[in-house]
C-alpha positions in Angstrom: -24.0 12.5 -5.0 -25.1 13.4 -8.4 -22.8 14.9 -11.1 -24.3 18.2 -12.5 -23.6 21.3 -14.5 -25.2 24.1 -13.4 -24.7 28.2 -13.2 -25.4 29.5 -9.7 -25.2 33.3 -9.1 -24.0 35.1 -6.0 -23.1 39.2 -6.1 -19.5 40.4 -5.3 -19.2 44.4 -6.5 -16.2 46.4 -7.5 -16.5 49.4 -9.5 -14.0 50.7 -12.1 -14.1 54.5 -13.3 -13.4 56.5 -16.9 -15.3 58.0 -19.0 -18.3 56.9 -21.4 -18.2 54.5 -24.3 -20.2 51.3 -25.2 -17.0 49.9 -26.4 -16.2 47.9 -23.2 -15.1 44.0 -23.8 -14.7 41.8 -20.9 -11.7 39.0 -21.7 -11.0 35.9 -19.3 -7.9 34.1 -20.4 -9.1 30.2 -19.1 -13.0 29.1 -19.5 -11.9 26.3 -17.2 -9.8 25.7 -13.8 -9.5 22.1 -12.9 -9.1 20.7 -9.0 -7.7 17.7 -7.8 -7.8 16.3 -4.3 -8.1 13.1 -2.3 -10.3 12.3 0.7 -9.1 12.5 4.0 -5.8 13.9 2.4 -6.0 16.9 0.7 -8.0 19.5 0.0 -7.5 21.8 -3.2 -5.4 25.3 -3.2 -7.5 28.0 -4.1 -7.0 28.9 -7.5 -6.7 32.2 -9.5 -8.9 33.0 -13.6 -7.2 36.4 -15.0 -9.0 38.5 -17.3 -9.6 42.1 -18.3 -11.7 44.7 -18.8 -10.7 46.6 -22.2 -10.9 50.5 -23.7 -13.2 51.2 -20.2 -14.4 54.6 -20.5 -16.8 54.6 -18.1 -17.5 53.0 -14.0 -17.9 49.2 -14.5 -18.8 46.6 -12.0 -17.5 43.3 -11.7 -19.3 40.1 -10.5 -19.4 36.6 -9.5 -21.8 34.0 -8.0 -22.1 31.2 -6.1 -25.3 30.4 -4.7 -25.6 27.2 -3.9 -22.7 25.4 -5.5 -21.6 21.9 -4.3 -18.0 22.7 -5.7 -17.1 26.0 -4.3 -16.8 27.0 -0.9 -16.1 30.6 -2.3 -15.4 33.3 -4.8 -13.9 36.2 -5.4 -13.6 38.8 -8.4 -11.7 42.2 -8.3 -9.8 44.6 -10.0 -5.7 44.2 -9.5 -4.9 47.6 -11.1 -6.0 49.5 -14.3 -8.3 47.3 -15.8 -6.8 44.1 -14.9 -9.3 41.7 -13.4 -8.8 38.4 -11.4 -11.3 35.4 -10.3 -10.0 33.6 -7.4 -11.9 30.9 -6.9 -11.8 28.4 -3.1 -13.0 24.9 -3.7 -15.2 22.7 -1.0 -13.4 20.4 1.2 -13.3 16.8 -0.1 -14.9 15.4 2.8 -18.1 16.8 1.5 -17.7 14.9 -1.6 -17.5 11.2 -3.1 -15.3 9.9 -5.3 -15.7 10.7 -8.6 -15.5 13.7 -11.4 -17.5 16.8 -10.9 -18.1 19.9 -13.3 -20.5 23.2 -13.0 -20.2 26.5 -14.6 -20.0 30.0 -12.4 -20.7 33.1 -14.4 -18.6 36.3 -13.8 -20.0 39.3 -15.1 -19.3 43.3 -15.7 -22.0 45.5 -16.3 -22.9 49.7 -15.5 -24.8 49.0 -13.1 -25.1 47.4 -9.6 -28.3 45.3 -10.3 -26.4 44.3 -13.8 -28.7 45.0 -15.7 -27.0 46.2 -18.8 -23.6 44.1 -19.4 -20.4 45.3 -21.5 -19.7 43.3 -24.5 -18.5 39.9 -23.7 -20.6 39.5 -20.8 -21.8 37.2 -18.6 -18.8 34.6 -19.1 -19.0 31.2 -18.1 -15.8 29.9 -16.5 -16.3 25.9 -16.0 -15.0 23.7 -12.4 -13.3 20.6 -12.7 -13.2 18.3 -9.6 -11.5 15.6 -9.3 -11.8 14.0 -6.1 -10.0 10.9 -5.6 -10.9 8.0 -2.7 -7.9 6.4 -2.2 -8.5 5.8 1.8 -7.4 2.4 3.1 -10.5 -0.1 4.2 -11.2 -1.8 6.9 -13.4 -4.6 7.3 -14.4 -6.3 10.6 -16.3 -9.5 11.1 -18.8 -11.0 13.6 -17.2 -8.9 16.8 -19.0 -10.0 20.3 -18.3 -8.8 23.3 -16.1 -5.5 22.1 -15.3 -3.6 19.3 -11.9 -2.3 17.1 -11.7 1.4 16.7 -8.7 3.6 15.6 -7.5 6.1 18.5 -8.7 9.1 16.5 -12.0 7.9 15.8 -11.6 7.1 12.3 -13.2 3.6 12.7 -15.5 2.3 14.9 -17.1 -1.6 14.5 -18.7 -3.8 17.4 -20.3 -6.6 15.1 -20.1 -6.4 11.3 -18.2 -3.3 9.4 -16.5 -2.4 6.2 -15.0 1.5 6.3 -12.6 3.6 5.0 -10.4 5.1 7.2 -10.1 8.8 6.9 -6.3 9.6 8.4 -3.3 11.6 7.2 -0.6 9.6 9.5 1.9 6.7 8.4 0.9 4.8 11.0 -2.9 3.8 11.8 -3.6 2.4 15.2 -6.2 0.3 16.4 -7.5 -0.6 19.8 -9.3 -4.0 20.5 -11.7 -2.9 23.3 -13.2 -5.2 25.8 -17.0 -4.5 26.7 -17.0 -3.6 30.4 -16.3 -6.9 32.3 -14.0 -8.7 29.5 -10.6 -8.8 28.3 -8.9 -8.7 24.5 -8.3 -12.3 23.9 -5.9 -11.5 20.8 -6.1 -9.9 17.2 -6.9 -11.6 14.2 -5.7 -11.1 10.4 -3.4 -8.2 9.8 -2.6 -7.9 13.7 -1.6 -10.6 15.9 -0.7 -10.6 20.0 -3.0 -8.6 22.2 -1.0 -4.9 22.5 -2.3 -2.3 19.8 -3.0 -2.3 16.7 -0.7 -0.2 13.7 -0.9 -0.5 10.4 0.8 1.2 7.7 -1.3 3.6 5.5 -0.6 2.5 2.3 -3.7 4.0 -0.4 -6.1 1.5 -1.7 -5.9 -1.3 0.6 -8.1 -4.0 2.0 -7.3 -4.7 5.4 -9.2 -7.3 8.0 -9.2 -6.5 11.6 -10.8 -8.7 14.1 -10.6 -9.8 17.7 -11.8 -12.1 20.2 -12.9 -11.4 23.7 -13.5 -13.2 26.9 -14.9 -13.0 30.1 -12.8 -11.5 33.1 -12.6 -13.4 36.3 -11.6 -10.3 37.8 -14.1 -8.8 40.2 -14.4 -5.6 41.0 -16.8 -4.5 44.3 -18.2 -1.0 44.6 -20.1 -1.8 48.1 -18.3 -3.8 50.2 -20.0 -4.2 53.6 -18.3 -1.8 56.5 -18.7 -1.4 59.8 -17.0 1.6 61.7 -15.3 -0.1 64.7 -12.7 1.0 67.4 -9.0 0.0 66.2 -8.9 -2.5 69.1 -7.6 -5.6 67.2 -8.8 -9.3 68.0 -6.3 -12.2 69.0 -7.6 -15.8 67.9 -10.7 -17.1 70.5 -10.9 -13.7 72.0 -14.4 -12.6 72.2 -15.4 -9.4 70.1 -16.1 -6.2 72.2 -18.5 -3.7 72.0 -18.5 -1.9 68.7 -17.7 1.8 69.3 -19.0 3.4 66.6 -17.1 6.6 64.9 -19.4 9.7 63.6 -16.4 11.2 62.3 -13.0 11.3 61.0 -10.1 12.3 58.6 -7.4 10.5 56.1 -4.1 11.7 54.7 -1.4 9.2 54.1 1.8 9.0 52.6 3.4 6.0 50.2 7.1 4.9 49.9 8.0 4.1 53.2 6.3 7.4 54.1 8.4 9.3 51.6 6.0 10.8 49.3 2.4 12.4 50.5 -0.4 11.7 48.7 -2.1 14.7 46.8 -5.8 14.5 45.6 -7.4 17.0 43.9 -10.2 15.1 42.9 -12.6 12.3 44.5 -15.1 10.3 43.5 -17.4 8.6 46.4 -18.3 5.2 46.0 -20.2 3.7 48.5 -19.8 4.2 52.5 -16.3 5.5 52.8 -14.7 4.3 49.6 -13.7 6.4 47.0 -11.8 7.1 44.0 -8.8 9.6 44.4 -6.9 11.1 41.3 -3.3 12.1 43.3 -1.3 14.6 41.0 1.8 14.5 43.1 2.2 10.4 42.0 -0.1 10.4 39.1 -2.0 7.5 40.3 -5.1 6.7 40.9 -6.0 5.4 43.9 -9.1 3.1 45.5 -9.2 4.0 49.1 -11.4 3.8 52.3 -10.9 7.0 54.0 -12.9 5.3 56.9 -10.5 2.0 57.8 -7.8 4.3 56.3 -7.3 1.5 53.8 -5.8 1.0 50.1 -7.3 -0.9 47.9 -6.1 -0.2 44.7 -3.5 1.9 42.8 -3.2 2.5 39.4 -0.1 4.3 38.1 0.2 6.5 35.0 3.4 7.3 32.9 1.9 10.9 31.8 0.6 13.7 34.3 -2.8 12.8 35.0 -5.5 16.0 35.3 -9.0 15.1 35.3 -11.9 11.7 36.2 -15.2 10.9 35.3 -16.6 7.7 36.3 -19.4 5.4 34.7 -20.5 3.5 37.9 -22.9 1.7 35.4 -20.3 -0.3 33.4 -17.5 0.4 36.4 -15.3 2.3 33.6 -12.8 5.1 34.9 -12.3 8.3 32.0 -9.1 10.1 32.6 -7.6 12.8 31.0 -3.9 14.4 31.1 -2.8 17.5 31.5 -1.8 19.6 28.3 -2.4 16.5 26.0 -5.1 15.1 23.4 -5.5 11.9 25.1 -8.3 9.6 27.1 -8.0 6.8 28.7 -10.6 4.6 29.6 -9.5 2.4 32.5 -11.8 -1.1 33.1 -12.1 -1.2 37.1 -13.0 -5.2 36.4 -10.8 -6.3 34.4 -7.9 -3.8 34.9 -7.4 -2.9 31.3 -6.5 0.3 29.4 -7.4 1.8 26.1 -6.1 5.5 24.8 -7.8 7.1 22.3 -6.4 10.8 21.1 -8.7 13.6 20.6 -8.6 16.6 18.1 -7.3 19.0 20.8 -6.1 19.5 24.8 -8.9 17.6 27.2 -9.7 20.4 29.4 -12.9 18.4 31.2 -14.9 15.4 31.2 -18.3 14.2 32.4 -20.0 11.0 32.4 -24.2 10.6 32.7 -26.0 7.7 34.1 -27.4 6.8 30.4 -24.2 6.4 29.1 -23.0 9.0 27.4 -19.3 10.8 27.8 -19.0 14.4 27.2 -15.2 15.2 26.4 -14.4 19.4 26.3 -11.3 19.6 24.3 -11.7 23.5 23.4 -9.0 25.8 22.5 -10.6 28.1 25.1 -12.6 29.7 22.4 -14.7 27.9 20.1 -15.8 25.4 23.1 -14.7 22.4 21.2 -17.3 19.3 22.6 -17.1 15.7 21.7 -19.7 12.6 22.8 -19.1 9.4 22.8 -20.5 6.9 24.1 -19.3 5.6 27.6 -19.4 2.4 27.2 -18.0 1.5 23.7 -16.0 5.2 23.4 -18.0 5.4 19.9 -17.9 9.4 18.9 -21.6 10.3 18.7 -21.2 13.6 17.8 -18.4 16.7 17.6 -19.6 20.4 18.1 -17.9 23.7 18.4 -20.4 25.8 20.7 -18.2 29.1 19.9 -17.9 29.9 23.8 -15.6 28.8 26.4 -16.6 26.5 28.6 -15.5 26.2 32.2 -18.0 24.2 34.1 -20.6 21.6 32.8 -23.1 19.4 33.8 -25.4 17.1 32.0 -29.7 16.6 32.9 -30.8 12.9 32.2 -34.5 14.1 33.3 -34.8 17.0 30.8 -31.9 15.5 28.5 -29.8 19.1 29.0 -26.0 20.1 28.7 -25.7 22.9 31.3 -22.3 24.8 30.1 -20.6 28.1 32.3 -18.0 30.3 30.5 -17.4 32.2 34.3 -19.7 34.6 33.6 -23.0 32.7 31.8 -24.7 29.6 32.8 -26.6 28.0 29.3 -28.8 25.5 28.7 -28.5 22.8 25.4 -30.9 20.4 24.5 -29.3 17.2 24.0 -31.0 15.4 20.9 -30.5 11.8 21.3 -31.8 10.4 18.1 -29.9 12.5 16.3 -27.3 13.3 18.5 -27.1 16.9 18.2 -27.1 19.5 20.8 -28.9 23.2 20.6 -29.2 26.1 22.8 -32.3 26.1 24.5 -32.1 29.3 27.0 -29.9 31.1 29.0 -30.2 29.7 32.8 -28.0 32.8 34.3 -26.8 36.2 32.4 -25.1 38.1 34.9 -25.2 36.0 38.6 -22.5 33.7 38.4 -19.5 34.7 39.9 -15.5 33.6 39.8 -14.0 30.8 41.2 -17.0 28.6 40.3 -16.2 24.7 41.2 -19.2 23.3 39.4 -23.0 22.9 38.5 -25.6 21.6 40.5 -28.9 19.7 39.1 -31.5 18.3 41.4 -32.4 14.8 40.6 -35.8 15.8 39.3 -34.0 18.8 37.3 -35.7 21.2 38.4 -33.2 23.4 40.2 -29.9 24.8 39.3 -27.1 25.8 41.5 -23.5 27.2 40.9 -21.4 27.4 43.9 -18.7 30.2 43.3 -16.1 31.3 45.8 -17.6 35.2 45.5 -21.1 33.9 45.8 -23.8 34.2 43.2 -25.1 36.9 45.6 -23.7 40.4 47.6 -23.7 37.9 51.0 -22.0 35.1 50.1 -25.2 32.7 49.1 -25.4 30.2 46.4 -28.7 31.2 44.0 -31.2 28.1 43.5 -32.1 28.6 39.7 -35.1 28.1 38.3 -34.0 25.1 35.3 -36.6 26.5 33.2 -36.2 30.4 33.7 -33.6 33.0 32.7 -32.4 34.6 35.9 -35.4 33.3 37.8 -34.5 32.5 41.2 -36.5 30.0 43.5 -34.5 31.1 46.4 -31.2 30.9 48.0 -29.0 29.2 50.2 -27.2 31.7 52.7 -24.0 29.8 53.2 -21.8 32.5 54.4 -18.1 33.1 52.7 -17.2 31.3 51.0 -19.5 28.9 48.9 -17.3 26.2 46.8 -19.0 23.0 46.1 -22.3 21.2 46.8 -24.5 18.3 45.9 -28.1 17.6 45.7 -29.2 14.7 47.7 -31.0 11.5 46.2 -34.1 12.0 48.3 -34.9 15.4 46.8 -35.6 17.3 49.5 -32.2 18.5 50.5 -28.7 20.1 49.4 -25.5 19.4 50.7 -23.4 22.5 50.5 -20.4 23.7 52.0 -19.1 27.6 53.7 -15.0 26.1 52.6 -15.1 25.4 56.2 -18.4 23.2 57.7 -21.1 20.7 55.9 -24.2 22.6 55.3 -27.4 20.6 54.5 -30.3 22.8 53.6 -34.4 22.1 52.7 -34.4 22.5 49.3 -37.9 24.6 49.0 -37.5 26.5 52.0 -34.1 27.1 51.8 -33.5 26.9 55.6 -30.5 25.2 57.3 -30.8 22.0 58.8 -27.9 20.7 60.2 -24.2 21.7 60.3 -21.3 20.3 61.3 -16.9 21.4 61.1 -15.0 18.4 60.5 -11.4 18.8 62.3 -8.8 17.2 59.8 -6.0 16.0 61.1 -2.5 17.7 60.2 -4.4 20.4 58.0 -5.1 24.0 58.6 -6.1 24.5 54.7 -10.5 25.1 53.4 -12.4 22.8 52.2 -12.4 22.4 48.1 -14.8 19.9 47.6 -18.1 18.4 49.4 -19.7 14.9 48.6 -21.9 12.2 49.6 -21.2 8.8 49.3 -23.7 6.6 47.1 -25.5 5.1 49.5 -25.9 8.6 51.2 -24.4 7.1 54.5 -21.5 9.9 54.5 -20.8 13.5 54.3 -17.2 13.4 52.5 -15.0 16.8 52.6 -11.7 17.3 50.7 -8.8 19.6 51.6 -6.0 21.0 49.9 -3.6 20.8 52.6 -0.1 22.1 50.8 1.9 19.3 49.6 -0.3 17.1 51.0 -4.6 16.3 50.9 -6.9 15.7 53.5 -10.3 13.9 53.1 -12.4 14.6 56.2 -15.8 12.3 56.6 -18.9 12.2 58.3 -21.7 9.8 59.7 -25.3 11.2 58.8 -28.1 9.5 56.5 -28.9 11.7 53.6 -30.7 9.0 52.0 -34.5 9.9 53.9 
């Protein structure tokens, strides 16, 4: 950035009153104010230029500008009493500057008038800036990385193959993460870290440190589709001939761990294929893999802190999971079993994952809808936003490369820019139609439809609206479900929508909008509604969850949604 002097001019009026005389002098007691502050430490103090105005005998105003200073976020000039006068100047933040000396000149003036065109003696005045803005950051340099990359758990650093950065971070203690591409494992660290756990390093101020790592290939397999075959329980005894398969259309899981002590609790799942899936249990906090068809575990993975939320990047086979009333992801490796943390500006309050790779993290203070992307499969920060609403629900559009976002009362559309990695508001979807106790948002694989199931229905019976993408409250239809509406999914074929009335699986023609087949699962040992509808990947299954007290349910059915 280039060092200049310049005078800028932005209007700020207060009047002073007496009487009349041509006498008036306008006295500052500084010409300059100087400001000294250090990237990614500090940022200046406002500061405050007295003055006065003397032997006033008539109204006076009093001015300052700005315009388009690079030094100063703000300024203020006023009159503290009598004809006292102040100039309270608010420098810019010095992360919008380099290292190095800065100087311009703002002008305060007091004239008679309001478009200042006669002055009292003495003005304008030129009061002069000093910045000093100091780099004294620690660096970082990395070298040659394959097969991962090194990034600090607030984002302050991010390399996969050849980096030198300074690390902008106001704690003791920097920590690093060596993180494994999908598939591999941290090998160890290299130069100012050794072993193979994190990464800290003091933050000392004008320091070269080197950081590398070496990863390997896991041997560690992970399979999302193993083959199944729903079969009677009837087990086989050695050179016994196989019976007749019976095959099951339906069924239900709940199970309990610790020597059937503790009852499993999910309030999330995440179909795999056929009847695996991925269950978040907040009773445990763990995470299990389980087929709710042979009633199997596969997998558990426990957590130390309460776990709240999952997203899943079937892709790269990478599990996101957030915790509840806390900063931090974690990205879990389903291959190779490994974790990384990373810590984000505020509370996660939900997390999405699209099939291009890109992680949405909403970690909003309920207010200012505080939005972070990264991408999935390295967890580089692309981008942070504040969208200034609260978000509830979202849902991201590969086809038309849209964030859909609902505050409980508004369903908006942003256009994802992905060279630049911005997003803007394109339209409203929905003003006024979508109701409370809203589960989620609903795109049809060609993005073309929008739906947003909601416990009062988007309509006065119950129904769940089918949005047009494009429109503002343009319906193409709706979907009479009956009371109460609370979750869907849009099949991969494209034709229909799997829906749910918090009782039975609904599966409706998408253009029509007529009902095509039905059918109540019977849980066993719950009485409790239906939260949450899904199909598994290979569209082989109809998957219900239930909240069944202290205890879940997940309730499954046999029908091809993949025609």
């Amino acid at each position: 950035m280039q060092k200049i002097s310049l005078i800028v001019f932005l209007s700020l009026l207060i009047s002073a009153c007496g009487g009349g005389s041509s006498s008036n002098k306008l006295n500052i007691e500084q010409d300059s104010i100087e400001f000294k502050g250090q990237i990614g430490k500090s940022t200046p103090r406002s500061k405050t230029v007295r003055g006065s105005v003397s032997d006033v005998k008539e109204g006076v105003h009093i001015r300052v500008d700005i315009g388009n200073s690079e030094l100063v976020a703000d300024a203020r000039a006023y009159f503290t009493g009598g004809y006292s006068a102040e100039l309270e100047i608010t420098p810019k933040s010095t992360a919008l500057l380099e290292e190095g000396v800065y100087r311009e000149n703002i002008t305060i003036s007091v004239c008679y008038d309001t478009a200042c065109r006669k002055h009292i003696s003495g003005s304008p005045k030129k009061v002069e800036i000093v910045y000093l803005v100091e780099d004294n950051r620690m660096q970082v340099s990395s070298t040659e990385l394959a097969n991962g990359s090194i990034l600090e758990t607030k984002s302050a650093y991010h390399c996969d193959s050849t980096c030198t950065e300074k690390v902008t971070s106001s704690d003791n203690l920097v920590e690093f993460i060596a993180l494994p591409n999908p598939g591999y494992e941290l090998n160890s660290w290299s130069g100012a870290c050794t072993g193979s756990d994190n990464c800290q390093v003091t933050n000392q101020e004008k320091t070269h440190i080197e950081l590398n790592a070496t990863f390997t290939k896991s041997v560690k397999t992970f399979e999302t589709c193993p083959i199944q075959t729903l079969v009677n329980s009837t087990q086989l005894e050695n050179n016994e001939e196989e019976p007749e398969v019976n095959i099951i259309t339906s069924g239900s899981d709940h199970f309990w761990v610790s020597n059937n002590t503790e009852s499993v609790h999910f309030t999330q799942i995440i179909p795999l294929c056929g009847g695996l899936v991925l269950g978040l249990d907040v009773n445990l906090d763990q995470i299990f893999i389980r087929d709710v068809v042979q009633k199997n575990t596969i997998d558990i993975f426990s957590f130390d802190t309460n776990i709240h939320k999952m997203a899943y990047d079937s892709a790269n086979s990478l599990l996101y999971i957030s915790h509840i009333n806390s900063p931090d992801l974690t990205r879990l490796d389903l291959v190779s079993k490994q974790r990384a943390t990373i810590e984000l500006p505020n509370n996660i309050n939900d997390l999405i994952v699209t099939t291009d790779n890109l992680l949405f993290v909403d970690h909003q203070d309920y207010s200012k809808g505080a939005l972070s992307i990264f991408d999935s499969k390295t967890l580089e920060l692309k981008y942070q936003q504040h969208l200034g609403d609260e978000i509830r629900l979202m849902s991201f559009d590969p086809v038309k490369s849209r964030l859909y976002i609902s505050n409980g009362t508004r369903l908006k559309a942003y256009s994802y820019n992905r060279s630049i990695n911005t997003l803007s508001l394109s339209h409203y979807v929905a003003t006024d139609n979508v109701q409370g106790n809203c589960k989620e948002i609903m795109i049809s694989n060609d993005g073309e439809h929008i739906a947003i199931p909601c416990g009062g229905g988007n309509g006065v019976d119950y129904s769940v609206f089918d949005f047009k993408a494009d429109g503002t409250n343009e319906k193409l239809g709706e979907w009479e479900t009956g009371a109460y509406p609370t979750s869907g999914q849009f099949t991969a074929s494209g034709e229909t929508v799997l829906l749910s009335d918090n009782n039975s699986f609904q599966l409706y023609n998408i253009l029509d909008h007529n009902l095509i087949y039905s059918f109540t699962p019977q849980p066993v040992g719950c009485y409790s509604s239906m939260t949450r509808v899904k199909l598994s990947t290979d569209g082989s299954l109809i998957l219900g969850l239930y909240n069944c007290g202290s205890h879940s349910s997940v309730a499954w059915h046999k029908y091809d949604t993949s025609n």
